[in-house]
N, C-alpha and C positions, 0 to 999 in steps of 0.2 A: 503494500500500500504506500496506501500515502503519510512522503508527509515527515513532522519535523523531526520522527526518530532518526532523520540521514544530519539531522543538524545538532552534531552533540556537544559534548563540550568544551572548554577553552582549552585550547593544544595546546600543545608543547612547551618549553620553558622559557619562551620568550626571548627569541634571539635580539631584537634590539636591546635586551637589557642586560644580554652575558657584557661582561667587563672587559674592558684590553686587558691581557695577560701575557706580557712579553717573557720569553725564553729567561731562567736564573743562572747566572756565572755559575759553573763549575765549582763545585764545594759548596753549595746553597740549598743543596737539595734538601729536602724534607726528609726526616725516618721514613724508610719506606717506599720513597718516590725515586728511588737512584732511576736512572739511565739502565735499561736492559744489557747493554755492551759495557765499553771503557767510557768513564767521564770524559766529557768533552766541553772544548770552551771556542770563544768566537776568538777572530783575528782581533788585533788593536782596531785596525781602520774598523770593521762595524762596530766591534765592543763600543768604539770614540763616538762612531754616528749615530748608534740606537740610544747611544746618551742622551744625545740631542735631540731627538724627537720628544724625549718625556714631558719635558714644556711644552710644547708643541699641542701635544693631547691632552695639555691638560685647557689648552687657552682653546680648545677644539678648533687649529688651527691644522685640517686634514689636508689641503692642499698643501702646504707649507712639508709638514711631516710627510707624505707621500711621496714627495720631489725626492725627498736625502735617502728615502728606499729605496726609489726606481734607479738613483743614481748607484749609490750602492750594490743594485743587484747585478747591473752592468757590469761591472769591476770582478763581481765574486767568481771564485769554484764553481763549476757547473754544480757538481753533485760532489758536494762541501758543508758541512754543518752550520758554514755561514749562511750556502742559501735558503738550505732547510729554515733558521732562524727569519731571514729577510724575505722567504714568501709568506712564511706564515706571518710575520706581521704585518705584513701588506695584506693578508687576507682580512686580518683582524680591523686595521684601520677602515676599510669595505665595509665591514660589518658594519665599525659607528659610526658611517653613512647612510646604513641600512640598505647599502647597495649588493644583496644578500645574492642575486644571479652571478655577480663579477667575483664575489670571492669563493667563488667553489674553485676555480683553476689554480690559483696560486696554494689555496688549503688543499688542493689534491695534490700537487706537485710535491709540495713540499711531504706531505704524507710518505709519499711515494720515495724521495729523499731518505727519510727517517728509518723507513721501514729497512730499505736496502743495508743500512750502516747500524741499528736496533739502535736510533740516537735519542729517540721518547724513552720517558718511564712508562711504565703500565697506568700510571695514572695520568699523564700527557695523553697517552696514547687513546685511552677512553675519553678525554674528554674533546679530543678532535675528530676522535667519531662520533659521537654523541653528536658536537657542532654539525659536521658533513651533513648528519642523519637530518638537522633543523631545518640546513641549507635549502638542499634539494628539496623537504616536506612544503619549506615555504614556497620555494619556486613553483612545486608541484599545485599549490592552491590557486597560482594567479589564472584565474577566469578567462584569460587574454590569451593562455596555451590552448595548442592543439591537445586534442587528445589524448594521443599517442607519447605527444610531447609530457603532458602531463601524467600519464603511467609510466614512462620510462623513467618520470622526476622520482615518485613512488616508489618503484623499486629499486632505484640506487638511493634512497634512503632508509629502504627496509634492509640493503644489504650492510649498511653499517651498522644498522642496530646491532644487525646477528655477528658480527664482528663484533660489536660492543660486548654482547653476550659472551662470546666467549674467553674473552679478557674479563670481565667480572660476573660472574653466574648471578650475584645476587645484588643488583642493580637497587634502587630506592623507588618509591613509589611512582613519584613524578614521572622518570624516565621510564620504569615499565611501563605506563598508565598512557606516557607518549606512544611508546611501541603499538600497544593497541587499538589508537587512533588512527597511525599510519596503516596499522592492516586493513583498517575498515575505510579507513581512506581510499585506498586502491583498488580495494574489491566494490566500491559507488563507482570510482572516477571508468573503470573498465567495463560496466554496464549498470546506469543511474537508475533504470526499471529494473532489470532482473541483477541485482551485485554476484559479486564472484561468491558461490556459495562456501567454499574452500577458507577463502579469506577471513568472510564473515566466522566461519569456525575458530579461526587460529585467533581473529579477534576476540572471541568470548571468551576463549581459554585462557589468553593473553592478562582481561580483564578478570576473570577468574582470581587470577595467582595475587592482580595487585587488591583483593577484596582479603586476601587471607594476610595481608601486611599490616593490616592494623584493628584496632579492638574498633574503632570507628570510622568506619570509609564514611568517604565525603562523599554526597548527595548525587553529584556529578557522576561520580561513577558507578555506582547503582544505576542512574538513568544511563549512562553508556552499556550497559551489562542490559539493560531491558532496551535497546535500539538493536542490538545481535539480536536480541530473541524475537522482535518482533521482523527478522529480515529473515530468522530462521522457521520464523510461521509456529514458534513455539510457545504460543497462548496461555497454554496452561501453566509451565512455569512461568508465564510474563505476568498475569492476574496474580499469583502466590507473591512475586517481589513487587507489583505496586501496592498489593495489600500492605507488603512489607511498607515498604514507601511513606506509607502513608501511615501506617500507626508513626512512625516518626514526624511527618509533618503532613498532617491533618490541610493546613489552610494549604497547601497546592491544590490551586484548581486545573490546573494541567493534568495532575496526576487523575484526578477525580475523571477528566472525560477518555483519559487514556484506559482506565481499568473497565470505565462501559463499552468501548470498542471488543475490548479483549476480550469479554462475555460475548457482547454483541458476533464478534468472532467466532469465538468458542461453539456456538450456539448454529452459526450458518456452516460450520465443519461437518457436522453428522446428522444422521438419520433418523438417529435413536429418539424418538419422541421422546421418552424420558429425557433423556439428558439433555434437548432442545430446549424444554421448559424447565428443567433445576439452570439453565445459565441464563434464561432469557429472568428466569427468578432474581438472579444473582445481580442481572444487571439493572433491574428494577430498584433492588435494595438498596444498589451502588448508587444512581440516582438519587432516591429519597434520604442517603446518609449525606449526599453534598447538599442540597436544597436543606439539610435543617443549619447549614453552616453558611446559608448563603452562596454558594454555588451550582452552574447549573441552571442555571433559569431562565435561558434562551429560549427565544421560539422553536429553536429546533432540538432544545433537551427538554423540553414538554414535550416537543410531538414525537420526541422517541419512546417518550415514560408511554403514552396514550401509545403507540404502535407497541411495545413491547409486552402490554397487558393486552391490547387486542388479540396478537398472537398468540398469548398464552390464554385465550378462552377466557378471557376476565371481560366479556363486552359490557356486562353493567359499568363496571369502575370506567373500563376505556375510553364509554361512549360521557358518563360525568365529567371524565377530564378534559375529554375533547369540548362538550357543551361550555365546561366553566371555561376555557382555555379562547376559544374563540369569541364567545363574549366579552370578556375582559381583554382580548387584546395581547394575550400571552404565547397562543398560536397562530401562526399567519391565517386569516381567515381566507385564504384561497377558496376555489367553484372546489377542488379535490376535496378540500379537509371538510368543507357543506358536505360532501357526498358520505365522504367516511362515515361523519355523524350520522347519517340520516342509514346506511347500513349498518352500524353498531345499535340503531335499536332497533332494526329488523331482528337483526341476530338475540337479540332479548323479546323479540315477540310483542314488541312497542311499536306497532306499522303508526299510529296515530301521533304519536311522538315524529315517529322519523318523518310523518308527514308534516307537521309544523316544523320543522328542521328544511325541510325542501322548501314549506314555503318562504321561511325567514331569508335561506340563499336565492330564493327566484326573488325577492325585494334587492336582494346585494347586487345581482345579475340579471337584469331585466332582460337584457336581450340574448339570455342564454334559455331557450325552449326545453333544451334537454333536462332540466328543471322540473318544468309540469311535465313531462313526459314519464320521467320516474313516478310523478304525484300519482298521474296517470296506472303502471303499473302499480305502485302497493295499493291502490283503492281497489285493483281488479283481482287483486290478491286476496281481496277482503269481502270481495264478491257482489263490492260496489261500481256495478259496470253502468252506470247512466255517469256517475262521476269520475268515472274513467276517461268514459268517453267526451267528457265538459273539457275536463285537462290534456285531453290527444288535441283536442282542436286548439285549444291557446296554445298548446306545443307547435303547432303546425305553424299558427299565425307567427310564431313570434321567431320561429328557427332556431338554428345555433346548434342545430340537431348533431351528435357525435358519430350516430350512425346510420343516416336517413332512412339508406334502404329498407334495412331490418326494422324502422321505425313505423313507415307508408306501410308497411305487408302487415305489421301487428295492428295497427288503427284499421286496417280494412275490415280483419277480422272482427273486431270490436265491433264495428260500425255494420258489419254484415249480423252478427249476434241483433243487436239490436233494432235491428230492422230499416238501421239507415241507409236503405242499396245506394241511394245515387251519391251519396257522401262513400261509401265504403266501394264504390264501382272507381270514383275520380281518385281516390289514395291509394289503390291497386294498380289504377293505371300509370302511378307516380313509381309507385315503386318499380314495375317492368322497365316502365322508361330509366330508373336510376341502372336498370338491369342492361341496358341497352338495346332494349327490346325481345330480348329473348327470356320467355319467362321461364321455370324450372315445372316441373310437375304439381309442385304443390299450391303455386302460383295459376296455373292453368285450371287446376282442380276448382281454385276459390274462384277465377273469374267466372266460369261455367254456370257455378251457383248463382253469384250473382245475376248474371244476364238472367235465367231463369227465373231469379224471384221480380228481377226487376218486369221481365217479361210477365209471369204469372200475378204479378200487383197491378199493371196495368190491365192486364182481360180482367181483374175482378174490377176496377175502377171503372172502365167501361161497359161492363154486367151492369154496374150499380147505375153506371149514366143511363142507360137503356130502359130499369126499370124506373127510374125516377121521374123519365119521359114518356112512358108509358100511362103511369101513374098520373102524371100531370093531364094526358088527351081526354075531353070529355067525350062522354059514352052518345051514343046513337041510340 
């Protein structure tokens, strides 16, 4: 479906606000963070020039500091620990540009550098993947890529993560919680209607492990853990955690219309009559628990409460809520939601009811016929066929008819019942003609009668004329 489970929540760790962090001289290392190989340190000439930029960034004077790198890189080692140092700060500087497309090549390069010579620590080296992984995710989001361009961004940011992984298995929240975004990320960007079903898994799982990190996950990620579930048509666990959801924060009213969908769901998945009405139950209940909070109370979460009881054979409540709901102005008073009403107390055996319901909607829609023509039906149901037939003809006068032809053939018969042939001869002939003149047998059968009766009422009219001028000549 539809909808805002594809929009979850705030990504990643905010590359515009990771810090500069320039390379530390040799001997500065941190416990723990040595250099994977031999310590290593810069020449004089950059150790001298990376001096110099420190001012520089800090006056965020990036063109200025920019100039004494590029010049610098000119000068350096191809593949030198200098320039390993001098690209990555030039990726870095990019960054607090926020010109996050341009620093991937020099943060790859230099990667690429480091990697050959083992000139990172394991904690360097994690967190320039980590960075890569943000880069490309961010590239990956701009609206303005292609496609293709934007999964290929995807997955060379999912391929750092798993590089990240395997330099530290037990990563922190944020970063796992990122990884799970990116997976679900790519399995949308690769098909926005049907997602990669694959990804969306590895995303749940993903999300999974960062719910088991702490005694209280944030909100966010719960609703990311029920956006898998609902890509994975997994209902019945999605209903169990907004329940969840929601003992925790009650006033979401998001939560509240997402948990009647998932019933609502639940409920159009099977067959089983039972279990059709225990979830259309459930999402009834879901309903009337947000309505006493104050949520909920659109015209269109009324006229689902009033459909969900209809369905479930509740037509007295249905057709009350519908009545109070369009009177007051709570359900859209559309010609449908008149007609609903006015069959919700057929279905309760109230024909006289749903006939003042028909009429209040023929006053809303005057020039809708179809109107008195229902009136017309439940009076004929009632075996009130003069008022049947009073309401077939302001049907006819006033049109609007939904389905003429079947409308002309039924008034005929009415109007043949009751003896009106040349009325019920001209709305026979209406109907044929809607027919395009070819009439069906059952059509042919009613014309027959007709003409006969009309035939056999005229010789007794003219009987009657004959004796009545008879009766009138005086005798001899």
């Amino acid at each position: 479906m539809p909808s805002h489970f594809q929009h979850t929540a705030a990504r990643g760790l905010g590359i515009a606000a990771l810090a500069l962090v320039l390379s530390l001289p040799a001997g500065l290392y941190a416990e723990g963070d040595q250099p994977q190989g031999e310590p290593y340190s810069l020449s004089d000439a950059v150790g001298d020039g990376l001096a110099k930029i420190r001012p520089l960034l800090e006056q965020k004077d990036y063109v200025a500091s920019s100039k004494i790198v590029d010049e610098l890189i000119a000068v350096a080692e191809h593949d030198s620990y200098d320039m390993d140092i001098l690209l990555e700060t030039r990726a870095r500087i990019l960054i607090q540009q926020a010109n996050y497309p341009a620093a991937i090549k020099p943060m790859e390069a230099a990667l690429d550098i480091a990697d050959r010579h083992h000139f990172n620590s394991v904690k360097t080296e994690t967190d320039i993947l980590n960075l890569l992984a943000q880069l490309y995710y961010q590239t990956a989001e701009d609206s303005k890529k292609a496609r293709e361009d934007q999964i290929a961004a995807y997955a060379k940011a999912i391929g750092y993560m798993q590089r990240y992984f395997k330099l530290n298995p037990k990563p922190n929240e944020d970063i796992s919680f990122s990884y799970a975004q990116l997976l679900y990320a790519e399995a949308v960007a690769k098909n926005p209607e049907h997602p990669d079903a694959d990804l969306i898994t590895q995303a749940r799982v993903q999300v999974e492990k960062v719910l088991l990190m702490t005694v209280h996950p944030k909100d966010t990620t719960y609703a990311f853990l029920l956006a898998t579930l609902n890509q994975e048509q997994n209902y019945t666990r999605g209903a169990e955690l907004l329940e969840l959801m929601l003992s925790r924060n009650p006033t979401n009213k998001t939560y509240w219309g997402d948990l009647v969908m998932f019933y609502m769901m639940l409920g159009q998945s099977t067959k089983d009559e039972g279990k059709i009405r225990q979830y259309n139950i459930r999402a009834i209940n879901t309903i009337e628990r947000a309505q006493t909070l104050g949520f909920l109370k659109t015209p269109k979460d009324n006229f689902n409460l009033f459909t969900l009881y209809y369905n479930s054979n509740q037509f007295g409540t249905a057709a009350d809520l519908l009545y109070a709901g369009l009177k007051g102005g709570t359900i859209d008073p559309t010609l449908t939601n008149w007609q609903l009403l006015a069959s919700s107390y057929e279905q309760i055996n109230k024909e006289f009811m749903s006939i003042e319901a028909l009429k209040e909607a023929s006053k809303r829609f005057p020039d809708k016929g179809e109107l008195n023509f229902k009136i017309a039906q439940v009076y004929y149901s009632l075996g009130k066929n003069e008022d049947a037939l009073a309401y077939s003809k302001i049907a006819i006068e006033k049109g609007g008819l939904s389905k003429p032809l079947q409308t002309f053939e039924f008034i005929a018969y009415l109007a043949y019942e009751q003896h009106q042939y040349d009325f019920a001869k001209v709305t026979l002939d209406k109907a044929i003609e809607l027919k395009q003149g070819n009439p069906d047998h059952q059509m042919s059968v009613l014309r027959s009668a007709i003409e006969d009766a009309i035939k056999e009422q005229k010789e007794k009219e003219d009987k009657k004329a004959a004796q009545q001028t008879a009766a009138a000549e005086p005798t001899s």
